[in-house]
C-alpha positions in Angstrom: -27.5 -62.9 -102.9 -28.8 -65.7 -100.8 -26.0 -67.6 -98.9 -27.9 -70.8 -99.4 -27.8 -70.3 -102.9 -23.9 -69.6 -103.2 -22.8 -72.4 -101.0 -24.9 -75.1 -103.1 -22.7 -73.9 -105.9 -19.8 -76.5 -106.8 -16.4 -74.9 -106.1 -14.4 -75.1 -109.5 -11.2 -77.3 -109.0 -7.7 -75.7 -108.4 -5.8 -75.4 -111.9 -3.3 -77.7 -111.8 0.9 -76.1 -112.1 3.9 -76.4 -113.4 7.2 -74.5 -112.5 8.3 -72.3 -115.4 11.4 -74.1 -115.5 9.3 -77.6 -116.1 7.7 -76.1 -118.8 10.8 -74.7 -121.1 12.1 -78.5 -120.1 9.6 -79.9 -121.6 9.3 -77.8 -124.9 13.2 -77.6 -125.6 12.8 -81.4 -125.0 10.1 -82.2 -127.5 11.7 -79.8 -129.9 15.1 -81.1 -129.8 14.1 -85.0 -129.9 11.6 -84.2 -132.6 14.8 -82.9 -134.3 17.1 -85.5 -133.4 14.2 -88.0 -134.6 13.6 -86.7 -138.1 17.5 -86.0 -138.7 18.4 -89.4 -137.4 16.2 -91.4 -139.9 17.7 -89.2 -143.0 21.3 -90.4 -141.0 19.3 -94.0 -141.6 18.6 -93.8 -144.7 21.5 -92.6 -146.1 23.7 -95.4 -144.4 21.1 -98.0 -142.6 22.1 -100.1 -139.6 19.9 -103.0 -140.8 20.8 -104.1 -144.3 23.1 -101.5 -145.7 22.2 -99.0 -148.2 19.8 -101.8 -149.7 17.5 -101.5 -146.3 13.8 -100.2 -145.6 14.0 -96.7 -146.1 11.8 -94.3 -143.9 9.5 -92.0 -146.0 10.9 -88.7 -146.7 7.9 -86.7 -145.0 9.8 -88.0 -141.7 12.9 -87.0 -142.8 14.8 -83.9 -142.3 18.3 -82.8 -143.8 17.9 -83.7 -146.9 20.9 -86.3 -147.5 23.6 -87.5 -145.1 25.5 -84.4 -144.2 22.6 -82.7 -144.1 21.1 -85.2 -141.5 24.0 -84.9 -139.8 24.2 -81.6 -139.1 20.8 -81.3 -138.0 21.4 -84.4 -135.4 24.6 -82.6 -134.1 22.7 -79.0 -133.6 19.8 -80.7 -131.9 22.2 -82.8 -129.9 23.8 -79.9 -128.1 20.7 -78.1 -127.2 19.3 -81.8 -126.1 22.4 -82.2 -123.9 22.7 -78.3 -122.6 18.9 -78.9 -121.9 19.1 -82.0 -119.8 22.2 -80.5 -117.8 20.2 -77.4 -116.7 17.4 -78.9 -115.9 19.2 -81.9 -113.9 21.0 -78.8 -112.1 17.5 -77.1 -111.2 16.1 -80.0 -109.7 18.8 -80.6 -107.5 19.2 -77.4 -106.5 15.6 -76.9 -105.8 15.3 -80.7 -104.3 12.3 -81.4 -106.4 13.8 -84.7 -107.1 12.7 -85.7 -103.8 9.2 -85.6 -104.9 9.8 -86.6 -108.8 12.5 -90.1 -108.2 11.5 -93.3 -106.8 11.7 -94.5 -103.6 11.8 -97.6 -101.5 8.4 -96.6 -100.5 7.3 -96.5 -103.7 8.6 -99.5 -104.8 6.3 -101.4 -101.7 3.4 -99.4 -103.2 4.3 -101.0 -106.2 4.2 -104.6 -105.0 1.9 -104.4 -101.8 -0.4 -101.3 -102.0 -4.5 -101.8 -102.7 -4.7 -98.1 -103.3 -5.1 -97.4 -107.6 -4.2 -93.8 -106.8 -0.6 -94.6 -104.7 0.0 -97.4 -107.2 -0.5 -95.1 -110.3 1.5 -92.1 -108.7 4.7 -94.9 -107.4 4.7 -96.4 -111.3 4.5 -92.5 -112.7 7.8 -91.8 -110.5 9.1 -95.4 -111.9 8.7 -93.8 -115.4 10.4 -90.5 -114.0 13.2 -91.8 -112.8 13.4 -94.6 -115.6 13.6 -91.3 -118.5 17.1 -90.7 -117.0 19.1 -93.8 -118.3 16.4 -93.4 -121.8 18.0 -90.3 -121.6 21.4 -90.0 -121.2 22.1 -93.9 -123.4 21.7 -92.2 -126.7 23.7 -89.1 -125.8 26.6 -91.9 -124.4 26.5 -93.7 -127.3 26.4 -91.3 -129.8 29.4 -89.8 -128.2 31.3 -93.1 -129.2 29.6 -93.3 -132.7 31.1 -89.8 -133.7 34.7 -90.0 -131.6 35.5 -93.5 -131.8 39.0 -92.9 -131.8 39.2 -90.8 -128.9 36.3 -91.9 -127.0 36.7 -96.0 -128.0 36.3 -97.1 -124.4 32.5 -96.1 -125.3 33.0 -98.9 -128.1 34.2 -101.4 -126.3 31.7 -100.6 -123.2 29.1 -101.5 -126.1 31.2 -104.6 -127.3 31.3 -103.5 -130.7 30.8 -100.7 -133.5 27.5 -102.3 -135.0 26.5 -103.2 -131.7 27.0 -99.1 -130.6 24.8 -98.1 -133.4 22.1 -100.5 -133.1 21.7 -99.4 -129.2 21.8 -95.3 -130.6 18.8 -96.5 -133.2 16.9 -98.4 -130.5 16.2 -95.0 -128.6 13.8 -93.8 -131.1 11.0 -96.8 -130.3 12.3 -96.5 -127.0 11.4 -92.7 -126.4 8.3 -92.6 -128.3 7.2 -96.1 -126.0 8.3 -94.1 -122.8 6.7 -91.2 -124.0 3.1 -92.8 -124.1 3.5 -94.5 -121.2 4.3 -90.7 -119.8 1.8 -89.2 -121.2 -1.2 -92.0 -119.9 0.4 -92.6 -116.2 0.0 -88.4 -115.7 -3.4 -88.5 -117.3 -4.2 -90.8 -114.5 -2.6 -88.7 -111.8 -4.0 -85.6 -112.6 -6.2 -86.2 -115.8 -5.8 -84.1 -118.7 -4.9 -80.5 -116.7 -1.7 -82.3 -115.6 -0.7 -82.5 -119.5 -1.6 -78.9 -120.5 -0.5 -77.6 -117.6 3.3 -79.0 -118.6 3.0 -77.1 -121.8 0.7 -73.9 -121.6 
């Protein structure tokens, strides 16, 4: 074969990765907010935050548990495997150091407000997401905590100022996540276009 001829051809791009660990993060993650999600509206509907039982409902196709103690035990199962989740995976990246490369920095921050480059600007406000997941996070696991051991956990309460107050925040988390979520999802489109998101799942 003609050297010529091979050398004109483009070289294919290098695949983009994900650690295997990243990966089952990211599934147990979608699996058990999804859960948390669904069960939490039937929680909602059953006994709403906004305007007591008389409220908006959610439709049912969103729902899952069927009625309140159903809802609930589907919230409390997906919360554990939600928290166990997040505590191995915040154990892996600090073991490994990845969140060296994953957390914003000062330097990123100055990209933020000074740098003309699009590409350091997009990758400093993806790690401003990154890091910004971690209170998204951990907020709904804190104050669902208090919601279901008030008694024993009511410095939880009073950190929130009150019980409605408490459960307002804990319902807050599901626009909140779903917002972040997009946000995720576009800011790693632009950092490595649409083989950074498959890469995270397959």
């Amino acid at each position: 074969m003609d050297s010529s001829v091979s050398s004109q051809r483009p070289k294919s791009r290098p695949k983009s990765s994900q650690a295997i660990f990243a990966k089952i993060f990211h599934w147990i993650n979608l699996i058990s907010l999804s859960l948390m999600i669904s069960s939490g509206l039937q929680i909602y509907n059953s006994n709403p935050v906004f305007g007591g039982r008389a409220g908006w409902q959610f439709p049912s196709i969103f729902l899952l548990g069927g009625w309140l103690a159903g809802g609930r035990h589907w919230h409390f199962a997906a919360m554990w495997l939600f928290a166990i989740n997040l505590l191995f995976y915040g154990t892996y990246i600090f073991i490994t150091r990845r969140w060296k490369h994953r957390f914003l920095s000062s330097s990123d921050i100055s990209a933020i407000q000074k740098s003309q480059n699009i590409k350091r600007k997009t990758y400093a406000w993806h790690k401003l997401a990154y890091t910004a997941i971690i209170p998204i996070l951990l907020l709904p696991l804190l104050s669902g905590l208090g919601m279901y051991k008030p008694a024993q956990l009511h410095w939880i309460v009073d950190f929130f100022g009150s019980w409605q107050a408490l459960r307002v925040v804990h319902f807050i988390f599901v626009p909140t996540v779903i917002i972040f979520a997009v946000i995720h999802s576009l800011l790693s489109l632009k950092v490595g276009g649409s083989r950074l998101i498959k890469s995270i799942f397959l």
